[in-house]
KOLMI-964179 format. One line per 2 residues: number of its first residue (from 1); their letters; for each residue x, y, z of C-alpha. Coordinates in steps of 0.02 Angstrom, whole numbers. Example, Ala and Ser with C-alpha at 12.3 -4.5 7.8 and 13.67 -1.06 7.14 Angstrom:
# residues 2
1) as) 615,-225,390 ~ 684,-53,357
END
This chain:
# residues 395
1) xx) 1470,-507,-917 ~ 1387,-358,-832
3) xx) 1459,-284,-672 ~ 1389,-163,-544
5) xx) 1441,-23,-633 ~ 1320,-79,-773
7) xx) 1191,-30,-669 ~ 1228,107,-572
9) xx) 1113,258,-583 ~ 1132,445,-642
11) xx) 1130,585,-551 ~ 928,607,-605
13) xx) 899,442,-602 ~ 940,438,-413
15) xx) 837,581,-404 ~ 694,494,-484
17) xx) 701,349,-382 ~ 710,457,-219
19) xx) 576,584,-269 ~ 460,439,-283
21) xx) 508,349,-133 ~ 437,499,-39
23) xx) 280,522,-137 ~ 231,352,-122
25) xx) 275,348,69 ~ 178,486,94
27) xx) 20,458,1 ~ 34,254,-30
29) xx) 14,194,181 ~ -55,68,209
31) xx) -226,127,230 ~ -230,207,88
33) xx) -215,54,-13 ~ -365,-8,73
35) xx) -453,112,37 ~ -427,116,-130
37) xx) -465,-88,-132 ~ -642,-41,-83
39) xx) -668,101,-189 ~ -790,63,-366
41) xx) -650,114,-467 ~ -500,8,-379
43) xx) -386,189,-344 ~ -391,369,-294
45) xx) -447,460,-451 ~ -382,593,-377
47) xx) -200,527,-329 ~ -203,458,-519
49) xx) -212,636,-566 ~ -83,693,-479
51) xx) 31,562,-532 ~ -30,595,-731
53) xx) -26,804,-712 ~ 83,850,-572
55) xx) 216,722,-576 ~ 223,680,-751
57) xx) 230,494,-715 ~ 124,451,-876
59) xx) 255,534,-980 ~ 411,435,-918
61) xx) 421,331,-1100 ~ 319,434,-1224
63) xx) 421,514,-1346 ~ 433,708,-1337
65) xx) 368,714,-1516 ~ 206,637,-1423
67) xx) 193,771,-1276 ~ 304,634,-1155
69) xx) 488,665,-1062 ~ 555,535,-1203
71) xx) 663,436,-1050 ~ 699,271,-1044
73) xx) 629,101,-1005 ~ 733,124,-866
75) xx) 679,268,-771 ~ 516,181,-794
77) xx) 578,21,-715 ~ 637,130,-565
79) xx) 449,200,-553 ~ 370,24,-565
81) xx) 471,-35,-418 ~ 432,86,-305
83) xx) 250,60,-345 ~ 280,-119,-331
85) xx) 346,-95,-128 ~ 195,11,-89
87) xx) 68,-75,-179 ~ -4,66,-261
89) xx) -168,29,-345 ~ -195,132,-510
91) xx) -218,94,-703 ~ -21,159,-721
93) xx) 23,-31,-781 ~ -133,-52,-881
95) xx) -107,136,-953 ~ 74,165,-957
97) xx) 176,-14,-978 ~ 51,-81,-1080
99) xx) -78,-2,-1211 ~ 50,135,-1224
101) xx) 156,6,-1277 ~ 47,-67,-1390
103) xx) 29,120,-1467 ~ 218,128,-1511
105) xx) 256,-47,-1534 ~ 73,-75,-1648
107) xx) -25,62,-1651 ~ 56,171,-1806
109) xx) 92,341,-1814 ~ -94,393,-1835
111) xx) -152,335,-1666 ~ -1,367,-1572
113) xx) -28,552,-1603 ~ -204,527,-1563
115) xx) -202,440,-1386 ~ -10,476,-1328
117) xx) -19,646,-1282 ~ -166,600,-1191
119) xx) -82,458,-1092 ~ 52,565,-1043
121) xx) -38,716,-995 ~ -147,569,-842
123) xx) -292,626,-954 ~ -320,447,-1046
125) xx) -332,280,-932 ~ -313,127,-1086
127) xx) -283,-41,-1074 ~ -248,-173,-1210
129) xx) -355,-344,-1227 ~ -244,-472,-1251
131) xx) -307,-651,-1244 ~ -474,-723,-1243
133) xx) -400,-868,-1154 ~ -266,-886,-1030
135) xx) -165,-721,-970 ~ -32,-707,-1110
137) xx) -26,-647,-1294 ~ -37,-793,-1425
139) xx) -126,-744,-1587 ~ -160,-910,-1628
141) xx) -293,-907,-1494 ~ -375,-747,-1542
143) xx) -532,-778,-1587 ~ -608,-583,-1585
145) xx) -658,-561,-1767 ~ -672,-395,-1864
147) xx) -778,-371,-2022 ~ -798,-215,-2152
149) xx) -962,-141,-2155 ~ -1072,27,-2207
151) xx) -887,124,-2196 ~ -823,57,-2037
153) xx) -808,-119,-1941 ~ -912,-217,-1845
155) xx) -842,-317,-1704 ~ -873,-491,-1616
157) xx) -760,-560,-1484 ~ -729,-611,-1296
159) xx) -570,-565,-1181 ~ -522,-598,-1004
161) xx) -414,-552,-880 ~ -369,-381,-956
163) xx) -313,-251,-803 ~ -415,-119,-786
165) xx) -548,-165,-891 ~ -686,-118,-822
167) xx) -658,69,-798 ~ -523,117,-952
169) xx) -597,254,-1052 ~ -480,175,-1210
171) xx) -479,-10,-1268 ~ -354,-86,-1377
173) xx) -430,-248,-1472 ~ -328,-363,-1590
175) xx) -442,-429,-1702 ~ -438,-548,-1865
177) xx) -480,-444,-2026 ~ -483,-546,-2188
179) xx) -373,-670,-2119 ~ -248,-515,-2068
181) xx) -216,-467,-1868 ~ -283,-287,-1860
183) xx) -278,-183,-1689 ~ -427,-64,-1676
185) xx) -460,81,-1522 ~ -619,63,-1437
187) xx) -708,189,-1328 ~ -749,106,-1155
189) xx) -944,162,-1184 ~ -962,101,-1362
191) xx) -1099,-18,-1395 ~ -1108,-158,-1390
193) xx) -939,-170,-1261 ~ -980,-257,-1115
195) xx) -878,-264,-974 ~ -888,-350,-805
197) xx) -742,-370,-660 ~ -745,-558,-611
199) xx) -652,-619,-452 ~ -469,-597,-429
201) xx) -373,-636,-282 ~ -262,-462,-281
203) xx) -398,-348,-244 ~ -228,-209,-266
205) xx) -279,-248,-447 ~ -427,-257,-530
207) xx) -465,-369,-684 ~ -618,-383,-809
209) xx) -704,-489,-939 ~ -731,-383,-1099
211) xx) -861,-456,-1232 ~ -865,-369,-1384
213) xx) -1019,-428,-1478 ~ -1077,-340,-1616
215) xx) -998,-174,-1590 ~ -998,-53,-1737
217) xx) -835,78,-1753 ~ -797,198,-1865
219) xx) -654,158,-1994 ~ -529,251,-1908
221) xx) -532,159,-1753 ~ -425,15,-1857
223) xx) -254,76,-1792 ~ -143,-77,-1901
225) xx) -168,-215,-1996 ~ -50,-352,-2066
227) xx) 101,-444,-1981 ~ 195,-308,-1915
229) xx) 50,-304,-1788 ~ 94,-474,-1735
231) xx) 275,-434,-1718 ~ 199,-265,-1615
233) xx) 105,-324,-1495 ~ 228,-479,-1427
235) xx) 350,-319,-1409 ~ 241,-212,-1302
237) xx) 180,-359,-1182 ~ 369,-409,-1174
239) xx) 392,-224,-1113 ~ 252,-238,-990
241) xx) 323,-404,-931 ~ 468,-318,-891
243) xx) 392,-171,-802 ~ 290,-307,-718
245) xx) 438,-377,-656 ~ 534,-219,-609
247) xx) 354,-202,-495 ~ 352,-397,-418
249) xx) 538,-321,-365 ~ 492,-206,-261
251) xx) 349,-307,-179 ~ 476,-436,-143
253) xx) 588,-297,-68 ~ 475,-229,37
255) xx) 420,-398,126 ~ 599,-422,174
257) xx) 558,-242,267 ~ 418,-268,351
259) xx) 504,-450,388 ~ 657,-366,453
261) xx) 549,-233,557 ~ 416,-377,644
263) xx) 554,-487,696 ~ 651,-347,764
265) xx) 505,-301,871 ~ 435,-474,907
267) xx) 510,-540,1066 ~ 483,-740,1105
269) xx) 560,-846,1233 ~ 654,-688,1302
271) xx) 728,-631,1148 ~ 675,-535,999
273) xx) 653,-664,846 ~ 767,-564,754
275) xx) 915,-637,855 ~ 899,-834,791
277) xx) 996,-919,676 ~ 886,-997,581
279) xx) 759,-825,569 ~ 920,-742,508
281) xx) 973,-884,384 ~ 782,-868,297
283) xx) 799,-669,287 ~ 981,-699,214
285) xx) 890,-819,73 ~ 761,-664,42
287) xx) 898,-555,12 ~ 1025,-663,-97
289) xx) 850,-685,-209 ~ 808,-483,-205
291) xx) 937,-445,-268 ~ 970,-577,-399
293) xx) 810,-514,-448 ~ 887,-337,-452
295) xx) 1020,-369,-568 ~ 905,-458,-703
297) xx) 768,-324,-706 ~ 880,-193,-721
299) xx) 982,-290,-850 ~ 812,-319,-957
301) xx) 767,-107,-932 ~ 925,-89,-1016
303) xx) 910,-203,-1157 ~ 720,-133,-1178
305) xx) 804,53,-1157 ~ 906,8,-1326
307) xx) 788,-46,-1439 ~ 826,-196,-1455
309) xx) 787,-357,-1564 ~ 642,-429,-1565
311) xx) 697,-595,-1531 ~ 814,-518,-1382
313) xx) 679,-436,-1297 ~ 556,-584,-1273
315) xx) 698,-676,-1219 ~ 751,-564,-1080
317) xx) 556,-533,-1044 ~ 534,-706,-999
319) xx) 671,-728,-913 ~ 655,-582,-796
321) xx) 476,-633,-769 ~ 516,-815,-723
323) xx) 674,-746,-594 ~ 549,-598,-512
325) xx) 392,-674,-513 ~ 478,-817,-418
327) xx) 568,-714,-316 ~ 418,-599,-255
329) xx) 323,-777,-225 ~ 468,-846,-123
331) xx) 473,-670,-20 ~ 294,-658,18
333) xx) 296,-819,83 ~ 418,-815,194
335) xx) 358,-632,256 ~ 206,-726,319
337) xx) 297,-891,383 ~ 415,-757,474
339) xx) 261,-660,548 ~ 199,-808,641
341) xx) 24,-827,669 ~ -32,-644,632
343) xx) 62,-662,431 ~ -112,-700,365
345) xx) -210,-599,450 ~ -314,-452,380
347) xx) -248,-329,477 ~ -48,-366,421
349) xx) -9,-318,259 ~ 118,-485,191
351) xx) -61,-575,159 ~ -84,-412,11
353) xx) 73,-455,-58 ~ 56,-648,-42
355) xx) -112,-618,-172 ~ -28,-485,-264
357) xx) 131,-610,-293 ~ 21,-751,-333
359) xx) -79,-647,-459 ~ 66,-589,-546
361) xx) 138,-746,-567 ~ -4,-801,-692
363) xx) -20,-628,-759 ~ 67,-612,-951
365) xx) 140,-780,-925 ~ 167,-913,-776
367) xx) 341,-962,-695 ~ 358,-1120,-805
369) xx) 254,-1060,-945 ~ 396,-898,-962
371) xx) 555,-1027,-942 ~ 480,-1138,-1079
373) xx) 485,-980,-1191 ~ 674,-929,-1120
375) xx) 718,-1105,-1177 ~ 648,-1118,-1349
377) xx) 712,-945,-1357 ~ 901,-982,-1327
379) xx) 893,-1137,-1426 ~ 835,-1034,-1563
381) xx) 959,-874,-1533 ~ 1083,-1035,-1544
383) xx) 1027,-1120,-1693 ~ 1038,-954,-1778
385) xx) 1199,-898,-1715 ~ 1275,-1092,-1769
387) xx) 1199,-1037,-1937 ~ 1280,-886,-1955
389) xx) 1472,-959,-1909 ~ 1449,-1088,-2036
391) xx) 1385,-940,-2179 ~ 1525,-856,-2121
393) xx) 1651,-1020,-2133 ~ 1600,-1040,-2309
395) x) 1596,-853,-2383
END
Protein backbone atom coordinates (compact mmCIF):
# COMPACT_ATOMS: atom_id res chain seq x y z
CA UNK A 1 0.00 0.00 0.00
CA UNK A 2 1.51 3.39 -0.86
CA UNK A 3 1.55 6.22 1.67
CA UNK A 4 2.22 9.94 1.37
CA UNK A 5 5.66 9.56 1.73
CA UNK A 6 5.58 7.54 -1.57
CA UNK A 7 5.04 10.55 -3.18
CA UNK A 8 6.64 13.22 -1.72
CA UNK A 9 8.99 15.30 -3.88
CA UNK A 10 12.86 16.07 -3.89
CA UNK A 11 14.42 18.92 -3.21
CA UNK A 12 14.65 19.60 -7.36
CA UNK A 13 11.65 18.20 -7.93
CA UNK A 14 9.95 20.94 -5.79
CA UNK A 15 12.01 23.19 -7.57
CA UNK A 16 10.77 21.97 -10.86
CA UNK A 17 7.32 22.14 -10.03
CA UNK A 18 7.71 25.77 -8.62
CA UNK A 19 9.94 27.09 -11.43
CA UNK A 20 7.18 26.20 -13.76
CA UNK A 21 4.38 27.41 -11.79
CA UNK A 22 5.86 30.86 -12.38
CA UNK A 23 6.65 30.54 -16.00
CA UNK A 24 3.40 29.44 -16.86
CA UNK A 25 1.70 32.18 -14.65
CA UNK A 26 3.54 34.59 -16.22
CA UNK A 27 3.40 33.85 -19.84
CA UNK A 28 0.18 31.24 -19.89
CA UNK A 29 -2.90 34.17 -18.73
CA UNK A 30 -5.57 33.83 -19.87
CA UNK A 31 -5.31 35.88 -22.87
CA UNK A 32 -2.60 34.40 -23.95
CA UNK A 33 -4.28 31.16 -24.48
CA UNK A 34 -6.64 32.93 -26.66
CA UNK A 35 -4.52 34.10 -28.51
CA UNK A 36 -2.80 31.30 -29.26
CA UNK A 37 -6.45 29.49 -30.06
CA UNK A 38 -6.67 31.90 -32.97
CA UNK A 39 -3.31 31.77 -34.18
CA UNK A 40 -2.72 29.36 -37.76
CA UNK A 41 -0.44 27.32 -35.88
CA UNK A 42 -2.60 26.69 -32.49
CA UNK A 43 0.59 28.29 -30.05
CA UNK A 44 3.24 30.91 -29.70
CA UNK A 45 6.11 29.66 -31.84
CA UNK A 46 7.93 31.74 -30.05
CA UNK A 47 6.94 30.67 -26.34
CA UNK A 48 7.51 26.95 -27.81
CA UNK A 49 11.01 28.00 -28.25
CA UNK A 50 11.63 29.12 -25.19
CA UNK A 51 10.21 26.23 -23.51
CA UNK A 52 12.44 23.75 -26.10
CA UNK A 53 15.91 26.09 -25.80
CA UNK A 54 15.77 28.09 -22.74
CA UNK A 55 14.02 25.90 -20.33
CA UNK A 56 14.93 22.62 -21.51
CA UNK A 57 11.40 21.30 -21.18
CA UNK A 58 11.80 18.98 -24.36
CA UNK A 59 14.66 17.27 -22.66
CA UNK A 60 12.87 16.27 -19.33
CA UNK A 61 12.80 12.24 -20.53
CA UNK A 62 15.41 11.93 -23.28
CA UNK A 63 18.26 10.09 -22.25
CA UNK A 64 21.60 12.08 -21.89
CA UNK A 65 23.15 9.68 -24.41
CA UNK A 66 20.40 11.48 -26.77
CA UNK A 67 21.33 15.25 -25.88
CA UNK A 68 18.19 15.11 -22.98
CA UNK A 69 18.47 15.72 -18.86
CA UNK A 70 17.73 11.72 -18.71
CA UNK A 71 14.95 12.49 -15.63
CA UNK A 72 12.16 10.72 -14.97
CA UNK A 73 8.60 10.12 -16.05
CA UNK A 74 8.05 11.92 -13.08
CA UNK A 75 9.48 15.22 -13.33
CA UNK A 76 7.64 15.06 -16.57
CA UNK A 77 4.33 14.33 -14.90
CA UNK A 78 5.02 17.45 -12.66
CA UNK A 79 5.51 19.56 -16.04
CA UNK A 80 2.30 18.14 -17.66
CA UNK A 81 0.23 19.26 -14.73
CA UNK A 82 1.15 22.54 -14.58
CA UNK A 83 0.48 22.84 -18.26
CA UNK A 84 -2.67 21.10 -17.68
CA UNK A 85 -3.94 24.17 -14.95
CA UNK A 86 -2.95 26.84 -17.43
CA UNK A 87 -4.04 25.37 -20.48
CA UNK A 88 -1.05 25.91 -22.37
CA UNK A 89 -1.45 25.28 -26.06
CA UNK A 90 1.78 23.82 -27.72
CA UNK A 91 2.86 20.49 -29.59
CA UNK A 92 4.81 19.55 -26.04
CA UNK A 93 2.20 16.40 -25.72
CA UNK A 94 2.26 15.62 -29.38
CA UNK A 95 6.28 16.15 -29.35
CA UNK A 96 7.42 15.17 -25.99
CA UNK A 97 4.85 12.39 -24.32
CA UNK A 98 4.21 10.92 -27.42
CA UNK A 99 6.39 10.44 -30.74
CA UNK A 100 9.32 10.74 -28.41
CA UNK A 101 7.92 7.91 -26.88
CA UNK A 102 7.36 6.09 -29.77
CA UNK A 103 11.24 6.82 -30.60
CA UNK A 104 12.42 4.94 -27.40
CA UNK A 105 9.72 2.60 -26.93
CA UNK A 106 9.70 1.69 -31.19
CA UNK A 107 11.79 3.64 -32.97
CA UNK A 108 15.39 1.69 -32.55
CA UNK A 109 18.54 3.00 -31.88
CA UNK A 110 19.03 4.40 -35.47
CA UNK A 111 16.25 6.93 -35.33
CA UNK A 112 16.43 7.77 -31.82
CA UNK A 113 19.85 9.28 -32.49
CA UNK A 114 18.46 10.83 -35.48
CA UNK A 115 15.29 12.82 -34.16
CA UNK A 116 16.01 12.84 -30.15
CA UNK A 117 18.51 15.31 -29.92
CA UNK A 118 16.37 17.30 -32.01
CA UNK A 119 13.27 16.93 -29.78
CA UNK A 120 15.10 17.89 -26.87
CA UNK A 121 16.98 20.75 -28.13
CA UNK A 122 12.64 22.47 -29.10
CA UNK A 123 14.20 22.18 -32.59
CA UNK A 124 11.85 19.12 -33.87
CA UNK A 125 7.84 19.37 -33.32
CA UNK A 126 6.68 15.27 -34.16
CA UNK A 127 3.75 13.60 -33.59
CA UNK A 128 2.86 9.88 -33.98
CA UNK A 129 -0.33 8.62 -36.16
CA UNK A 130 -1.95 6.24 -34.32
CA UNK A 131 -5.34 4.98 -35.51
CA UNK A 132 -7.15 5.39 -38.64
CA UNK A 133 -10.26 4.91 -36.66
CA UNK A 134 -11.28 5.85 -33.28
CA UNK A 135 -8.63 7.77 -30.89
CA UNK A 136 -6.65 4.79 -29.43
CA UNK A 137 -3.87 2.39 -30.66
CA UNK A 138 -5.22 -1.11 -31.88
CA UNK A 139 -3.15 -2.63 -34.71
CA UNK A 140 -5.76 -4.72 -35.72
CA UNK A 141 -7.40 -1.66 -37.21
CA UNK A 142 -4.45 -0.31 -39.01
CA UNK A 143 -5.08 -0.31 -42.28
CA UNK A 144 -1.98 2.14 -43.60
CA UNK A 145 -0.06 -0.23 -45.86
CA UNK A 146 3.69 -0.07 -46.75
CA UNK A 147 5.22 -1.67 -49.87
CA UNK A 148 9.08 -2.08 -51.14
CA UNK A 149 9.85 -0.32 -54.17
CA UNK A 150 12.90 1.23 -56.54
CA UNK A 151 15.09 1.15 -52.98
CA UNK A 152 12.66 2.61 -50.66
CA UNK A 153 8.74 2.33 -49.75
CA UNK A 154 5.80 3.58 -51.00
CA UNK A 155 2.99 4.41 -48.71
CA UNK A 156 -0.96 4.30 -48.72
CA UNK A 157 -3.02 5.01 -45.67
CA UNK A 158 -5.55 7.31 -43.73
CA UNK A 159 -5.30 8.58 -39.91
CA UNK A 160 -7.37 10.78 -37.72
CA UNK A 161 -7.38 12.53 -34.80
CA UNK A 162 -3.54 12.70 -34.45
CA UNK A 163 -2.52 16.08 -32.22
CA UNK A 164 -0.73 18.33 -33.96
CA UNK A 165 -1.00 17.06 -37.20
CA UNK A 166 -1.26 19.54 -39.25
CA UNK A 167 1.84 21.60 -38.49
CA UNK A 168 4.57 18.70 -37.07
CA UNK A 169 7.63 18.94 -39.13
CA UNK A 170 8.13 14.85 -38.14
CA UNK A 171 5.45 12.07 -38.64
CA UNK A 172 5.57 8.76 -37.14
CA UNK A 173 3.39 6.11 -39.32
CA UNK A 174 2.83 2.41 -38.34
CA UNK A 175 2.34 0.69 -41.30
CA UNK A 176 1.82 -3.13 -42.48
CA UNK A 177 4.99 -4.41 -44.39
CA UNK A 178 4.71 -8.01 -45.67
CA UNK A 179 2.29 -8.85 -43.18
CA UNK A 180 4.91 -7.32 -40.41
CA UNK A 181 3.99 -3.83 -38.34
CA UNK A 182 6.82 -1.47 -39.44
CA UNK A 183 7.04 2.26 -38.06
CA UNK A 184 8.49 4.62 -40.69
CA UNK A 185 9.47 8.76 -40.10
CA UNK A 186 7.84 11.00 -42.46
CA UNK A 187 8.71 14.58 -43.26
CA UNK A 188 5.52 16.82 -42.78
CA UNK A 189 6.13 18.19 -46.60
CA UNK A 190 6.66 14.84 -48.27
CA UNK A 191 4.44 14.02 -51.11
CA UNK A 192 1.93 12.78 -51.28
CA UNK A 193 1.09 13.62 -47.21
CA UNK A 194 -1.93 15.38 -46.93
CA UNK A 195 -3.03 16.92 -44.00
CA UNK A 196 -6.12 18.85 -42.98
CA UNK A 197 -7.35 20.03 -39.21
CA UNK A 198 -11.08 18.97 -38.97
CA UNK A 199 -13.32 20.32 -36.11
CA UNK A 200 -12.54 19.71 -32.53
CA UNK A 201 -14.28 21.04 -29.68
CA UNK A 202 -10.89 22.07 -27.53
CA UNK A 203 -9.71 24.67 -29.75
CA UNK A 204 -6.52 24.59 -26.69
CA UNK A 205 -5.67 21.62 -28.99
CA UNK A 206 -5.56 21.16 -32.34
CA UNK A 207 -6.20 17.83 -34.23
CA UNK A 208 -5.77 16.69 -37.99
CA UNK A 209 -6.68 14.10 -40.60
CA UNK A 210 -3.44 12.77 -42.23
CA UNK A 211 -3.90 10.74 -45.65
CA UNK A 212 -0.98 9.20 -46.80
CA UNK A 213 -1.64 8.11 -50.39
CA UNK A 214 0.98 7.13 -52.44
CA UNK A 215 3.89 8.69 -50.72
CA UNK A 216 7.37 7.52 -51.75
CA UNK A 217 10.33 7.48 -48.77
CA UNK A 218 13.58 6.61 -48.84
CA UNK A 219 14.57 3.21 -47.16
CA UNK A 220 15.80 4.67 -44.16
CA UNK A 221 12.73 6.28 -43.12
CA UNK A 222 11.57 2.49 -41.95
CA UNK A 223 12.59 3.01 -38.28
CA UNK A 224 11.31 -0.98 -37.07
CA UNK A 225 9.72 -3.70 -38.28
CA UNK A 226 8.37 -6.97 -36.65
CA UNK A 227 6.48 -7.51 -33.26
CA UNK A 228 8.54 -5.71 -30.97
CA UNK A 229 6.94 -2.69 -32.74
CA UNK A 230 3.64 -3.80 -31.60
CA UNK A 231 4.77 -4.31 -28.09
CA UNK A 232 6.50 -0.48 -28.67
CA UNK A 233 4.04 1.47 -29.57
CA UNK A 234 1.13 0.24 -26.85
CA UNK A 235 4.15 1.30 -24.37
CA UNK A 236 4.64 4.80 -25.57
CA UNK A 237 0.76 5.68 -25.88
CA UNK A 238 0.44 4.07 -22.34
CA UNK A 239 3.18 6.74 -21.37
CA UNK A 240 1.31 9.49 -23.08
CA UNK A 241 -1.89 8.33 -21.41
CA UNK A 242 -0.29 8.88 -18.37
CA UNK A 243 1.19 12.25 -19.08
CA UNK A 244 -2.31 12.94 -20.41
CA UNK A 245 -3.61 12.26 -17.23
CA UNK A 246 -0.98 13.96 -15.03
CA UNK A 247 -2.35 17.14 -17.55
CA UNK A 248 -6.45 16.48 -17.09
CA UNK A 249 -5.00 16.84 -13.22
CA UNK A 250 -4.12 19.96 -13.25
CA UNK A 251 -7.13 21.22 -15.36
CA UNK A 252 -9.29 19.69 -12.77
CA UNK A 253 -7.20 21.55 -10.09
CA UNK A 254 -7.36 24.64 -11.40
CA UNK A 255 -11.32 24.77 -11.82
CA UNK A 256 -11.59 24.12 -8.15
CA UNK A 257 -9.47 27.67 -8.16
CA UNK A 258 -11.17 29.68 -10.17
CA UNK A 259 -14.39 27.92 -8.37
CA UNK A 260 -13.03 28.79 -5.00
CA UNK A 261 -12.05 32.48 -6.20
CA UNK A 262 -15.81 33.33 -8.10
CA UNK A 263 -17.74 32.18 -5.19
CA UNK A 264 -15.63 34.03 -2.83
CA UNK A 265 -16.30 37.15 -4.74
CA UNK A 266 -19.88 36.48 -5.86
CA UNK A 267 -22.27 37.89 -3.32
CA UNK A 268 -26.19 36.72 -3.60
CA UNK A 269 -28.98 37.23 -1.28
CA UNK A 270 -26.57 39.28 1.04
CA UNK A 271 -23.88 36.88 1.31
CA UNK A 272 -21.01 35.79 -0.73
CA UNK A 273 -21.90 32.18 -2.33
CA UNK A 274 -18.92 30.95 -0.83
CA UNK A 275 -20.64 30.88 2.63
CA UNK A 276 -23.51 28.00 1.79
CA UNK A 277 -23.59 24.67 2.71
CA UNK A 278 -24.43 23.10 -0.05
CA UNK A 279 -21.76 25.44 -2.45
CA UNK A 280 -19.21 24.23 0.13
CA UNK A 281 -20.34 20.47 0.15
CA UNK A 282 -19.89 20.48 -4.04
CA UNK A 283 -16.28 22.20 -3.71
CA UNK A 284 -15.51 19.53 -0.88
CA UNK A 285 -16.59 16.67 -3.65
CA UNK A 286 -14.03 18.54 -6.21
CA UNK A 287 -11.40 18.24 -3.85
CA UNK A 288 -11.84 14.59 -2.33
CA UNK A 289 -11.77 13.71 -6.41
CA UNK A 290 -8.43 16.06 -7.08
CA UNK A 291 -6.75 14.56 -5.13
CA UNK A 292 -7.70 10.93 -5.54
CA UNK A 293 -6.70 11.82 -8.85
CA UNK A 294 -3.32 13.00 -7.37
CA UNK A 295 -2.35 9.95 -5.75
CA UNK A 296 -3.02 7.65 -8.91
CA UNK A 297 -1.12 9.82 -11.44
CA UNK A 298 1.67 10.13 -9.41
CA UNK A 299 1.52 6.43 -8.50
CA UNK A 300 1.46 5.55 -12.47
CA UNK A 301 4.76 8.34 -13.02
CA UNK A 302 6.39 6.13 -10.70
CA UNK A 303 5.66 2.83 -12.06
CA UNK A 304 6.44 4.42 -15.73
CA UNK A 305 9.76 6.05 -13.94
CA UNK A 306 10.90 2.22 -13.29
CA UNK A 307 10.63 0.64 -16.35
CA UNK A 308 8.29 -1.35 -15.82
CA UNK A 309 6.37 -4.44 -17.40
CA UNK A 310 4.65 -4.22 -20.13
CA UNK A 311 1.62 -5.67 -18.92
CA UNK A 312 1.97 -3.27 -15.63
CA UNK A 313 2.16 -0.22 -17.48
CA UNK A 314 -1.04 -0.47 -19.65
CA UNK A 315 -2.68 -1.46 -16.66
CA UNK A 316 -1.86 1.54 -14.60
CA UNK A 317 -2.30 3.71 -17.95
CA UNK A 318 -5.80 2.85 -18.10
CA UNK A 319 -6.52 3.13 -14.92
CA UNK A 320 -5.14 6.57 -14.30
CA UNK A 321 -6.88 7.67 -17.45
CA UNK A 322 -10.32 6.34 -16.45
CA UNK A 323 -9.80 8.07 -12.53
CA UNK A 324 -8.42 11.67 -14.21
CA UNK A 325 -10.26 11.93 -17.15
CA UNK A 326 -13.33 11.48 -14.91
CA UNK A 327 -12.19 13.55 -12.46
CA UNK A 328 -11.27 16.65 -14.76
CA UNK A 329 -14.95 16.00 -16.36
CA UNK A 330 -16.63 16.00 -12.95
CA UNK A 331 -14.50 19.38 -12.02
CA UNK A 332 -15.25 21.28 -15.08
CA UNK A 333 -18.64 20.72 -14.63
CA UNK A 334 -19.20 21.74 -11.54
CA UNK A 335 -16.80 24.95 -12.14
CA UNK A 336 -19.52 26.04 -14.53
CA UNK A 337 -22.70 24.83 -12.43
CA UNK A 338 -20.83 26.84 -9.52
CA UNK A 339 -20.33 30.00 -11.80
CA UNK A 340 -23.98 30.46 -12.31
CA UNK A 341 -25.15 31.86 -15.37
CA UNK A 342 -21.81 33.45 -16.62
CA UNK A 343 -19.94 29.42 -16.36
CA UNK A 344 -20.55 29.11 -20.10
CA UNK A 345 -19.93 32.12 -21.24
CA UNK A 346 -17.06 33.14 -23.63
CA UNK A 347 -15.61 35.49 -21.65
CA UNK A 348 -15.07 32.90 -18.36
CA UNK A 349 -12.59 30.53 -18.80
CA UNK A 350 -14.44 26.93 -17.01
CA UNK A 351 -16.30 26.72 -20.61
CA UNK A 352 -12.16 26.08 -22.05
CA UNK A 353 -11.74 23.53 -19.66
CA UNK A 354 -15.31 21.97 -19.93
CA UNK A 355 -14.13 21.28 -24.00
CA UNK A 356 -10.67 20.57 -23.05
CA UNK A 357 -12.06 17.82 -20.38
CA UNK A 358 -14.50 16.49 -22.76
CA UNK A 359 -11.84 16.16 -25.51
CA UNK A 360 -9.53 14.39 -23.43
CA UNK A 361 -11.84 12.02 -22.30
CA UNK A 362 -12.08 10.40 -25.89
CA UNK A 363 -8.51 11.13 -26.61
CA UNK A 364 -6.15 7.64 -26.40
CA UNK A 365 -9.08 5.91 -24.91
CA UNK A 366 -12.69 6.81 -23.36
CA UNK A 367 -13.72 6.49 -19.57
CA UNK A 368 -15.38 3.05 -20.11
CA UNK A 369 -13.38 2.07 -23.06
CA UNK A 370 -9.94 2.47 -20.47
CA UNK A 371 -11.84 0.47 -17.42
CA UNK A 372 -12.73 -2.35 -19.86
CA UNK A 373 -8.93 -2.60 -20.53
CA UNK A 374 -8.08 -2.21 -16.48
CA UNK A 375 -10.45 -5.15 -16.14
CA UNK A 376 -9.32 -7.59 -18.72
CA UNK A 377 -6.01 -6.43 -17.51
CA UNK A 378 -6.31 -7.55 -13.79
CA UNK A 379 -8.12 -10.62 -14.72
CA UNK A 380 -5.23 -11.44 -16.77
CA UNK A 381 -2.33 -10.19 -14.18
CA UNK A 382 -4.61 -12.77 -12.03
CA UNK A 383 -4.89 -15.64 -14.19
CA UNK A 384 -1.16 -15.43 -14.55
CA UNK A 385 -0.25 -14.92 -11.07
CA UNK A 386 -2.86 -18.21 -10.11
CA UNK A 387 -0.60 -19.87 -12.75
CA UNK A 388 2.46 -19.20 -11.32
CA UNK A 389 1.39 -20.44 -7.42
CA UNK A 390 0.27 -23.62 -8.85
CA UNK A 391 3.96 -24.03 -11.03
CA UNK A 392 5.35 -23.19 -7.96
CA UNK A 393 3.03 -25.82 -5.78
CA UNK A 394 4.15 -28.51 -8.03
CA UNK A 395 8.08 -27.83 -8.57
Amino acid sequence: MKTLADFALDADQQMIRESAEAFLAENCSSEAVRRAMESELGYDPALWRRIGAELGWCATAIPERHGGLGLSWIELTLLMERMGQRLLCSPYLATVCLAASALLEAGGEAGQARYLPAIADGGLTATLALADRGVEWKPEALSCRATARDGGFVLDGAFRHVPDGAHAQLLLVPAWLDGELALFALDGDTAGVRRREHANIDRTRRVAEIRVEGAAVPADALLARGPAVAVGLARAAALAAIALAAEQLGGAQQCLDLTLTYTAERVQFGRTVNSFQAVKHRCAEMMVRIEAARSAVYGAARVASAGADTGALLLEAACVKAFASEAFYFCAQEAIQLHGGVGFTWEYDPQLYFKRAQAGSQWLGSIDGMRERAAAALLDHGADHGARNMEEQHA
